[in-house]
Every structure is written in structure tokens, then in C-alpha cells.
N, C-alpha and C positions, 0 to 999 in steps of 0.2 A: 067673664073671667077668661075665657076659650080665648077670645078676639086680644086681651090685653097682654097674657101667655104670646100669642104669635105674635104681635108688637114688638114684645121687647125680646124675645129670640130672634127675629127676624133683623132686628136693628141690631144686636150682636153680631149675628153674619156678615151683614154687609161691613160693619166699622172691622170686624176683623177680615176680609177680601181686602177692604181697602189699607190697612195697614200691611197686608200680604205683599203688596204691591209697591208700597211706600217705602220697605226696611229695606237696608241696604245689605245685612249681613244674611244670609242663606241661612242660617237656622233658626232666627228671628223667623223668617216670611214662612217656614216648616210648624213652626208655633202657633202663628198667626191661622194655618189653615187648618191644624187641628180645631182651633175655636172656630172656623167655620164648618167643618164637619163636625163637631160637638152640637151645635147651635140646630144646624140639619137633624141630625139625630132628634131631638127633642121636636121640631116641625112635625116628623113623620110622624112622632108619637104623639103626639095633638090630632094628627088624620084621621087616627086610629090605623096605623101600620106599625103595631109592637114589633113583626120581626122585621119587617125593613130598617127601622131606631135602632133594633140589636147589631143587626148583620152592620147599619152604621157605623157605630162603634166602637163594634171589636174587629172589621177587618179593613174600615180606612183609616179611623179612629187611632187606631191601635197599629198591625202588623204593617198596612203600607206605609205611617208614617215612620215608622219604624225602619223600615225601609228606605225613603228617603233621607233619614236623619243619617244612617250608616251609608250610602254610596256619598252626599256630603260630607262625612270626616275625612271617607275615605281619597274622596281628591281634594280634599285640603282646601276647603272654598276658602277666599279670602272674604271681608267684605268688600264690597266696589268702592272703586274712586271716585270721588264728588269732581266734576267737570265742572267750570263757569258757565254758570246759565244767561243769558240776555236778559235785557229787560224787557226788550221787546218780544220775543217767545212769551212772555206771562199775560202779558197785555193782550197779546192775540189768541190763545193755546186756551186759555178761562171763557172767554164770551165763545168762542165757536165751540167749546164742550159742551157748555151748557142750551147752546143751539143746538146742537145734536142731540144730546139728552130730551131737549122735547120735542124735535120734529118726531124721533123714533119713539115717542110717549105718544105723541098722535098719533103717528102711523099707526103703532100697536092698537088703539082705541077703535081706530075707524075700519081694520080689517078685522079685526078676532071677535069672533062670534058671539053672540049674545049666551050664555048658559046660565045653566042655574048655579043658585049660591053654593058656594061650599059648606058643609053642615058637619061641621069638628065632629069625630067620632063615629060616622057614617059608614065609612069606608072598611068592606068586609073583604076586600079580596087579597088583602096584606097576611093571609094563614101561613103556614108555615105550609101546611097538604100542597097552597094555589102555586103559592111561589116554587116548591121542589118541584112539583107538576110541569111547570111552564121553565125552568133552567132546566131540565132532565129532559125537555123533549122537545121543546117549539127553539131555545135560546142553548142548545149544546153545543152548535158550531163555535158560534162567538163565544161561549165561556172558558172551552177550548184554548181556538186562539188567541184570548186574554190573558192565560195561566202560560202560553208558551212566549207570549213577548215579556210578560213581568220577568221572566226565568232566560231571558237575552240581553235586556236591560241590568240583570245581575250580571251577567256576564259581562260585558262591555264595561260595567264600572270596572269588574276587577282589572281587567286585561288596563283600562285607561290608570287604573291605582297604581299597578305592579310596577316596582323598578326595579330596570334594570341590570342584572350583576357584573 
């Protein structure tokens, strides 16, 4: 049941990355990655990482997309313009993707190390004690300055929003 769960959340994620990528309007591909951090959310919670699933959520889930949804009204994204594609870009652009897709599928295979299986549910160190422990003492720089570019990044939408008087 574990293994069919991660299947078809797993196959949600990536069809919504790839539609993320695919839409041409900005709040479509904002939509599209909620269902990828939705889809995540529920992996972690199959790990046995309930607060990582939570903190999922509610604070990319939720407040940064929130976030992004508001600095896009705020500059008016349009959707993009469709360009004329070649035919010949399809012809070539398809078979050398899917060459790359598996040389780096081999790659991956013949360096990454042999470990053990993953075992749904196993994973004890996703507590709410481990995780404040280790963001409050080992990971305080960087959450820092994570909290000080998200709060420059508001910044700069506005100043780029604001017109002129």
C-alpha cells in the first residue's frame, strides 16, 4: 500500500513540475507548484516526517505561494508570447533529451552507492524536539539569511510594482 501511495504521489509531482514548466501564464505554473509541494507534503508523510509534511504545507504550501501569487499581480505578469517553433528544433531537441535522460540515469546508477531500502515509516528523526534543535543551533545562520532575502525580494517587487506619480 506504502510503495502504490508513493507511486501515484510521486507521478503527481512530476506531471505537475512538468506542467509548471510547460504553462505559459505565471499563475497557472504558481498552481501547478503548489501540486508539487502538495504531492511532497504527503512523500514526507509516508517517511514518517509528520512535521516536515506540516511545515510543507503551511509555509511553502501556503505562505510562500502566497507570496509568489501577490508579487505576480503585483507586476502584472502577462502570459508569454508563442514564437514559431522549427521543425527541425523538435526533431533534434526530443531524441538528444531523452539521451541525456539516460546517460544521467546511468550515470546516477553506476556512482550512487549501494544502501539500504527505504522502509516507509522508519524515519524517527523528523520530531518537532530534532528538527527545532538543529534550525536553533547547527542551521541558525542560514535560516537567518533565508528570512532576510525572502523580506528584499518583497522589497524589490514593490519598488519594481510602484508607479510612478
Amino acid at each position: 500500500m506504502d510503495a502504490l501511495l508513493f507511486l501515484t504521489f510521486a507521478g503527481i509531482a512530476v506531471l505537475c513540475a512538468i506542467n509548471l514548466v510547460l504553462q505559459t501564464h505565471p499563475i497557472s505554473s504558481a498552481l501547478s507548484l503548489v501540486g508539487v509541494m502538495g504531492s511532497l507534503a504527503v512523500l514526507y508523510l509516508l517517511l514518517g516526517g509528520a512535521f516536515i509534511a506540516a511545515v510543507q504545507l503551511i509555509v511553502y504550501a501556503g505562505a510562500v505561494m502566497v507570496l509568489f501569487l501577490f508579487v505576480i499581480m503585483l507586476l502584472n505578469a502577462q502570459a508569454e508570447r508563442t514564437t514559431s517553433k522549427s521543425a527541425m528544433r523538435a526533431w533534434v531537441s526530443v531524441p538528444l533529451l531523452f539521451t541525456f535522460v539516460i546517460l544521467l540515469a546511468s550515470l546516477i546508477i553506476q556512482r550512487a552507492p549501494a544502501g539500504a531500502a527505504v522502509k516507509f515509516g522508519e524515519f524517527t528523526g523528523g520530531s518537532v524536539a530534532n528538527v527545532g534543535r538543529a534550525l536553533f543551533t547547527t542551521y541558525l545562520l542560514p535560516f537567518e539569511v533565508t528570512s532576510i532575502l525572502i523580506l528584499i525580494a518583497i522589497l524589490g517587487a514593490v519598488v519594481l510594482a510602484r508607479k510612478e506619480i
